[in-house]
N, C-alpha and C positions, 0 to 999 in steps of 0.2 A: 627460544623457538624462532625460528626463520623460515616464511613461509613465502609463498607469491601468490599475488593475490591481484583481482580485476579491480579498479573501481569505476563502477558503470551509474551511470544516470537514465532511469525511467521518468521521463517527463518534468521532472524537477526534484525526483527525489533520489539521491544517491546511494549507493550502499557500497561495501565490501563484500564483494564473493573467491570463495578459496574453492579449489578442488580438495575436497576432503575424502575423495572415494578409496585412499588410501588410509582410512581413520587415521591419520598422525595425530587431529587433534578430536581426543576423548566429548563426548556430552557431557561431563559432569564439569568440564575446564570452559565450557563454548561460551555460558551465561557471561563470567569474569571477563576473559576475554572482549567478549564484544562489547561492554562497559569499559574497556580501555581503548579498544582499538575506535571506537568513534566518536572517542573526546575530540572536538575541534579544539586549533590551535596547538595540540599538547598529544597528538599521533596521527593518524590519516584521516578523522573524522568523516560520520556521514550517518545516516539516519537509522541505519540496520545493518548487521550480519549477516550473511548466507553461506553456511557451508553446503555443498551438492555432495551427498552421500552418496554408497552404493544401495539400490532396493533389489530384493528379490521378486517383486511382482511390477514393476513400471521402470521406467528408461533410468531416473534415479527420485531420490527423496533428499528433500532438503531440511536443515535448522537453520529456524530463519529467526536472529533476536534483535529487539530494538535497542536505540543506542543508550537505554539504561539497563540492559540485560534480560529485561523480559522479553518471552515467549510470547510468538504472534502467531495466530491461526492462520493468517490468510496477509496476502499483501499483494495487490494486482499487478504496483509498478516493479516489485521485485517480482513478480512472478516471470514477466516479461524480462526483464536482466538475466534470472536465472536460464530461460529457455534459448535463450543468445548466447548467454554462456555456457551453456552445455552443447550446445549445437557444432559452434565454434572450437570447441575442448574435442570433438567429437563423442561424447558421451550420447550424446542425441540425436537422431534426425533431425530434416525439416518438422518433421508431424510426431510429436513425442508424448509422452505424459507423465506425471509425477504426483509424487506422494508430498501430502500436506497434511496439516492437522485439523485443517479444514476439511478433508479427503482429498479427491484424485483433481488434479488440473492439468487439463489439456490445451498444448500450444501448437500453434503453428510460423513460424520463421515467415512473413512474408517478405521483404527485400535485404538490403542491405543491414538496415537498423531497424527496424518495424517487426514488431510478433504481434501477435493477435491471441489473445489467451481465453478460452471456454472457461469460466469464473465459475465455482462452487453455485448452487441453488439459493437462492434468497431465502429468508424464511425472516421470522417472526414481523411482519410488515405489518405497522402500525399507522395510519393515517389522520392527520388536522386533530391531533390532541392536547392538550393545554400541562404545562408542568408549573412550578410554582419555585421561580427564582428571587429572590430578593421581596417578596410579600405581593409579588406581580406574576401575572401569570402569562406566561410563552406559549402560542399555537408552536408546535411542533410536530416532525414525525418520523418515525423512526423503520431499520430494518438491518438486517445482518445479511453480509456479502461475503461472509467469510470472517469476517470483525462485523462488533457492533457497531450501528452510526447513527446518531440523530442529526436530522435535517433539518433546516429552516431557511423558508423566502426572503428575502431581504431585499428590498426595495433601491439599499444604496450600500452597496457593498463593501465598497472601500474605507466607510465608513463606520463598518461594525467594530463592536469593540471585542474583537475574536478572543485574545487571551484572555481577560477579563470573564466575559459570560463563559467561552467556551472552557474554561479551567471549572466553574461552578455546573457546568452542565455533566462535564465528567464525571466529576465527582458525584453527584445528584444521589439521594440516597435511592430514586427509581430503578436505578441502573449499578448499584451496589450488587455484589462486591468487587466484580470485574469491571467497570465501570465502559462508558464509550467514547468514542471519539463522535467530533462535532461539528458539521458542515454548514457553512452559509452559501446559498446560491443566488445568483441575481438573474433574469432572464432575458437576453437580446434579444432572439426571436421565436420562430416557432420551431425552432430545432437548435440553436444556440445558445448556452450556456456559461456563464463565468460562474468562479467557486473559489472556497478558501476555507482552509481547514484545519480544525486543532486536532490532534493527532498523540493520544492516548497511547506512552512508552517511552513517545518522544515529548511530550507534555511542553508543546509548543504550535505555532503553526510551521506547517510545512510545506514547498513550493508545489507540490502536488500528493494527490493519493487515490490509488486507480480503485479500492475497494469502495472510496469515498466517492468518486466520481459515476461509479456504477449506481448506489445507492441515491446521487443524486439525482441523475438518469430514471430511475423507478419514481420516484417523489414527483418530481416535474413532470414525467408521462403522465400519473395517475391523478394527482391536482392541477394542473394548467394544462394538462393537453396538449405539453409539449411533444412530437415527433420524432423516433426510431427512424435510422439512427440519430443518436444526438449526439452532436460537438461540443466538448467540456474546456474552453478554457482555464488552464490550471494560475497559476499565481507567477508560476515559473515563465508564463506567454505560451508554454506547449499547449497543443490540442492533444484532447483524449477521444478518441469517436467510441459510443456504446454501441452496439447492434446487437439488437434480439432476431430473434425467429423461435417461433414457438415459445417454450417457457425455459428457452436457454436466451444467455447473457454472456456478451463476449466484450472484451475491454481489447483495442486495438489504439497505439500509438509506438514513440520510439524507446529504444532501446541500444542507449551509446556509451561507447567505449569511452572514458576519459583518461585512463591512462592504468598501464602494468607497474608493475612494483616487487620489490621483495622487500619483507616485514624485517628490521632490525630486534636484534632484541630489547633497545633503548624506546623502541616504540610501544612497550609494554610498561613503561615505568611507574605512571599515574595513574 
């Protein structure tokens, strides 16, 4: 198989996107596939898959899988890559919308490298509850952006011990059997934001994650009082800005091209 494919960077988080609006490559081959294709070191690596589909009701529909093969509902900084690269591809306008398995997500191209993406509805929003890690108990809180995420305050951020708690926080039998992903955030001001996050698929930290960043945005509104819009420091140094209006939620930052390719078939070997 020999394909061409983007590899684009959301904020710190990378991915592979193909034009698939031609099915060459089947759903039932994508999961495999994208377990090979974002081993680092040993083929293009990067944190997720996206092939852009054709839809019959929105601009198009994507398969979007992390770089251990599973299926992800929702993914803000790929959502943003995808709507760049559809746009680009011309598959899209400026002003487009597409199918997820979160539902419908609505983007807007605002400059060069910048989208701005209308994120799925928040729902199950949990606030200042306690869960029981290591025979200790963790203030936390939780809510889905599209993905689950638990959030927590942290005082000194750089000094959390992320993969550690954040690998037991996953797993947590609370959040069985799909388990969640798990953000630490620190607050500079009253609109400013740093963050860091393990990141359930990829079952690591990763240099950003806009469904996390959003989720962290709600958290810090709703406990500290922090101010719409907020500026999300990722891991990566990118800014992520959240803006609400009413009971919608938009994730706005870049989305860049790092480089074209075509896939060898030696790139599929491990």
């Amino acid at each position: 198989m020999i394909s061409e494919f983007y590899k684009m960077s959301g904020g710190g988080n990378d991915f592979i996107i193909i034009d698939n609006t031609d099915n060459a490559i089947p759903e039932s081959k994508a999961s495999a596939l994208a377990e090979k294709l974002c081993k680092r070191q040993l083929s293009v690596g990067a944190d997720g898959l996206i092939l852009i589909c054709n839809s019959e009701e929105d601009d198009f529909k994507w398969l979007f899988y992390n770089s251990d093969g599973s299926k992800a509902e929702m993914c803000g900084n790929g959502a943003r890559c995808a709507a760049r690269f559809a746009y680009l591809k011309g598959i899209a306008g400026r002003n487009m919308t597409f199918g997820t398995l979160a539902g419908k997500v609505k983007a807007e191209i605002i400059d060069d490298n910048s989208v701005k993406v209308l994120m799925t509805p928040p729902l199950d929003a949990n606030f200042n509850y306690s869960i029981a890690i290591d025979n200790k108990h963790l203030e936390v809180s939780s809510v889905n952006t599209g993905v689950p995420h638990v959030v927590i305050k942290s005082e000194n951020l750089d000094n959390e011990p992320l993969l550690e708690t954040g690998r037991k926080i996953r797993f947590h039998d609370k959040y069985s059997p799909a388990g969640t992903n798990v953000n630490f955030y620190e607050i500079t001001d009253d609109a400013k934001v740093a963050m860091r996050t393990y990141e359930r698929g990829v079952e690591g930290e990763t240099l950003a994650c806009g469904t996390g960043a959003v989720a962290v945005a709600i958290v810090a509104n709703t406990c500290e009082k922090v101010k719409f819009p907020v500026s999300i420091k990722t891991r990566s140094g990118a800014t992520l800005t959240i803006h609400k209006q009413g009971n919608n939620f938009f994730l706005e930052g870049e989305a860049r091209i790092i480089y074209q390719g075509i896939l060898n078939s030696e790139a599929f070997k491990y």
